[in-house]
C-alpha positions in Angstrom: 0.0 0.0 0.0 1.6 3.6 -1.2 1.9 6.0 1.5 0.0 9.6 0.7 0.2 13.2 1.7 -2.8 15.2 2.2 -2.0 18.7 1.8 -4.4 21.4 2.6 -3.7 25.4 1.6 -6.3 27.6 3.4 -6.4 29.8 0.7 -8.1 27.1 -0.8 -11.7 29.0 0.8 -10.4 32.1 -0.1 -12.5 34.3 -2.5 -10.8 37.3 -3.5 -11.7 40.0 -5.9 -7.6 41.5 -5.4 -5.5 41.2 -7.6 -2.4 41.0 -5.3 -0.9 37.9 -6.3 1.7 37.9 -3.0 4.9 37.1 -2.7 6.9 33.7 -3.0 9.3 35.7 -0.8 7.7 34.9 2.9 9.0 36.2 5.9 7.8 39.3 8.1 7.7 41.8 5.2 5.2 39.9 3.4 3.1 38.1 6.1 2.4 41.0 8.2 3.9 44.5 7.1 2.8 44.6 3.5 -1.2 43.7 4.6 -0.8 46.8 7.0 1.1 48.6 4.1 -2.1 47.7 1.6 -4.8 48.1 4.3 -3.3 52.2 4.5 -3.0 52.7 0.5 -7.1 51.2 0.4 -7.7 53.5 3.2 -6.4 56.6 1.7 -7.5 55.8 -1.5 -11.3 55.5 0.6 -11.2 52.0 0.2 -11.6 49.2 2.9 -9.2 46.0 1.7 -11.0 44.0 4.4 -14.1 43.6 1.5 -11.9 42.4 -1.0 -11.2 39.1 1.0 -14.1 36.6 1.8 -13.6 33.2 4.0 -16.1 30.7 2.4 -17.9 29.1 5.0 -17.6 25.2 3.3 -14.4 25.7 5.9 -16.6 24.3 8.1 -17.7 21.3 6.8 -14.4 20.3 4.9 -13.0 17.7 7.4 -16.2 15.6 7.5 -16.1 16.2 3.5 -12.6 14.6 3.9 -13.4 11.7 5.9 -16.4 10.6 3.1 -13.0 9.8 0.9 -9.7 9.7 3.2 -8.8 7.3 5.7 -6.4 9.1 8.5 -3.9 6.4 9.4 -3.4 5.3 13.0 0.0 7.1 13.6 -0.8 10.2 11.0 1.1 12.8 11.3 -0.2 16.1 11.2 1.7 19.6 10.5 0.8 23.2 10.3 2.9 25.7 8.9 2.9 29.2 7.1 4.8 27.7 3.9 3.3 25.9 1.7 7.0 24.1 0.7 6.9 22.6 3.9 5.5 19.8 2.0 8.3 18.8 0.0 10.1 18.0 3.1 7.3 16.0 4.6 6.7 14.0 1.3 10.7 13.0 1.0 10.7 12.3 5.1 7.5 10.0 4.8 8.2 8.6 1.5 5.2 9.6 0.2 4.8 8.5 -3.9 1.0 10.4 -4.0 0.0 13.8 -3.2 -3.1 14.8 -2.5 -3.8 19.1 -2.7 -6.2 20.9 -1.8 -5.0 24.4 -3.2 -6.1 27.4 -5.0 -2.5 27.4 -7.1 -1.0 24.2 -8.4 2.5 24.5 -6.7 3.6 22.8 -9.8 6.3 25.9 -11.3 5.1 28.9 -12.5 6.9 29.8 -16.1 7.2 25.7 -17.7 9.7 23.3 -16.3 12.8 25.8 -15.9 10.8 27.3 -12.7 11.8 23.4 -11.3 15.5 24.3 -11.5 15.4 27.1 -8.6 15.3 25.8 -5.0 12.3 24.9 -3.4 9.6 27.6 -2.4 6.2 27.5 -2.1 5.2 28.0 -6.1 6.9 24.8 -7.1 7.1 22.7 -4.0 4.6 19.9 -6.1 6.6 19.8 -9.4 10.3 19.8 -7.9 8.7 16.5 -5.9 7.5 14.7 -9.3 10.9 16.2 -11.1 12.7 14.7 -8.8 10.7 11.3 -8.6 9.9 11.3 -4.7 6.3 10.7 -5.5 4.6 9.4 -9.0 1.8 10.8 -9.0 0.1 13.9 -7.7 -4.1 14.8 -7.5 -5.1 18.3 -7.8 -8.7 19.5 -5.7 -8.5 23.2 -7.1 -10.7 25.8 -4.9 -13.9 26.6 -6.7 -12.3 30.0 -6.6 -9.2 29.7 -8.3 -8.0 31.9 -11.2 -5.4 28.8 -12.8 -6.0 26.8 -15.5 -4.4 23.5 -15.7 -3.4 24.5 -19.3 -1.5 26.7 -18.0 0.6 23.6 -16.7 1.0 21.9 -20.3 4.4 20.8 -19.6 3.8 19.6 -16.4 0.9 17.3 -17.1 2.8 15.8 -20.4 5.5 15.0 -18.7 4.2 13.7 -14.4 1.1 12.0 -13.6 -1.0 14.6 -12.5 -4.8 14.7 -12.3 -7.0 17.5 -11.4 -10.5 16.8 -9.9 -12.5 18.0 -6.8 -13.2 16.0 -4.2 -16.0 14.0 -5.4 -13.7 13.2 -7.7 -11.8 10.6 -5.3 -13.5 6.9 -4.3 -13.6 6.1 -0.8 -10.9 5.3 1.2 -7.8 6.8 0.8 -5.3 6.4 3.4 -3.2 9.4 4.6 -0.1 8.8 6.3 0.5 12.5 6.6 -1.4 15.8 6.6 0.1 19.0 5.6 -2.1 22.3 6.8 -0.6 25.9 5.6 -1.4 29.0 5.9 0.0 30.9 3.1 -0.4 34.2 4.7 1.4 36.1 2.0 -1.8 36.0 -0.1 -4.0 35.6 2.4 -4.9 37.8 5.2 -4.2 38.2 9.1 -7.8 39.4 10.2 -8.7 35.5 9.0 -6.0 33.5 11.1 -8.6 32.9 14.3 -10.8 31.3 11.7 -7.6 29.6 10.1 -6.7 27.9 13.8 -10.2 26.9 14.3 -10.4 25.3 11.3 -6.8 23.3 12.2 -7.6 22.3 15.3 -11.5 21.1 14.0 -9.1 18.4 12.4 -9.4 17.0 16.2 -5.9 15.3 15.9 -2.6 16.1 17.4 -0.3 18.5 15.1 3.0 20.0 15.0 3.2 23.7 14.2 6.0 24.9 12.3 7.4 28.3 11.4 4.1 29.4 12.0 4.6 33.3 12.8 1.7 35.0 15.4 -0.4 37.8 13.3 -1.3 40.6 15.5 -4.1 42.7 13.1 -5.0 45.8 14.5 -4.7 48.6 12.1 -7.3 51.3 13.7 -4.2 51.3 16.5 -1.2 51.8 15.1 1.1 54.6 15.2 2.2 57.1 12.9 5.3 56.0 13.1 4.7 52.5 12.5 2.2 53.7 9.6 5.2 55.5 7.9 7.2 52.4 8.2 4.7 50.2 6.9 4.1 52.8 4.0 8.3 52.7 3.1 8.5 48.6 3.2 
């Protein structure tokens, strides 16, 4: 019996009419000061970014939706992190040959199979794993609000075994060694991560949190000085 990944981006419930595409750059800059940074330009341009961003509520329901197809196995391991790449490193450590995503973005490279030769980061996590033959196969679950096309992916798909479906796509049961839950909070926004936590810990299984940074949102009190500093990142 293979061994499988089940990897979950939360940006996956995401519905955004921005067309900030974030950053594959994430540290501090881009999880936290740049949504301060773009919540003062919408403000002074009499704009409020908060109503560009809506949290679906099918996050609610998705683990029961889960169960109906996946099997968690008795020693799972689950992990929660801000990077999507994570992943990579799970799949090689677990052996994994399948992944199974849950994503609004493919992670598969973005510009054909040359974006596979940089190092591993959280827009080519997926491909660099089927490049490299640590897993033969991956399933895609797109978010009914992504803005990719698996055309875009041509190279990709002739080359690796990957499917796209949703999740009624899948016959029941998979089993999932491991579970992979990110937060991707370059592209997606601080004001949701109580939601984001609840939604983790609805999993009801022990996890491991890893560089997972605390996101303090509280815009209508900060300083001028922080303002201008947030304004010149």
């Amino acid at each position: 019996m293979g061994i499988s990944l089940l990897s979950v981006d939360w940006d996956y419930f995401i519905f955004t009419e921005s067309t900030y595409q974030g950053s594959y750059l994430e540290n501090r800059r881009s999880l936290i000061d740049e949504w301060y940074r773009r919540y003062i330009v919408s403000k002074q341009a009499g704009k409020d970014i908060c109503r560009f961003y809506k949290l679906c509520p099918e996050f609610r329901s998705f683990w029961n939706r889960i169960r109906e197809f996946f099997r968690f196995s008795e020693n799972v391991k689950v992990f929660v992190s801000d990077s999507h790449s994570l992943s990579y490193k799970i799949a090689r450590e677990s052996n994994a040959d399948t992944v199974y995503l849950f994503d609004a973005h493919s992670d598969l490279g973005y510009g054909g199979m040359a974006s596979l030769n940089f190092e591993v980061n959280c827009a080519n996590w997926l491909g660099k794993l089927l490049k490299e033959k640590a897993v033969s196969r991956a399933f895609i679950a797109y978010s009914p609000y992504t803005t990719e096309n698996p055309d875009y992916f041509k190279a990709m798909n002739h080359r690796f075994s990957i499917r796209y479906t949703d999740i009624n796509g899948f016959k029941p049961f998979i089993d999932i060694s491991a579970v992979h839950i990110c937060r991707s909070g370059a592209w997606v926004p601080p004001w949701f991560d109580n939601d984001f936590m609840w939604f983790v810990n609805s999993l009801n299984l022990p996890y491991e949190k890893t560089g997972l940074t605390e996101r303090t949102w509280d815009p209508e009190n900060i300083s001028l000085a922080d303002a201008i500093n947030y304004l010149l990142a």
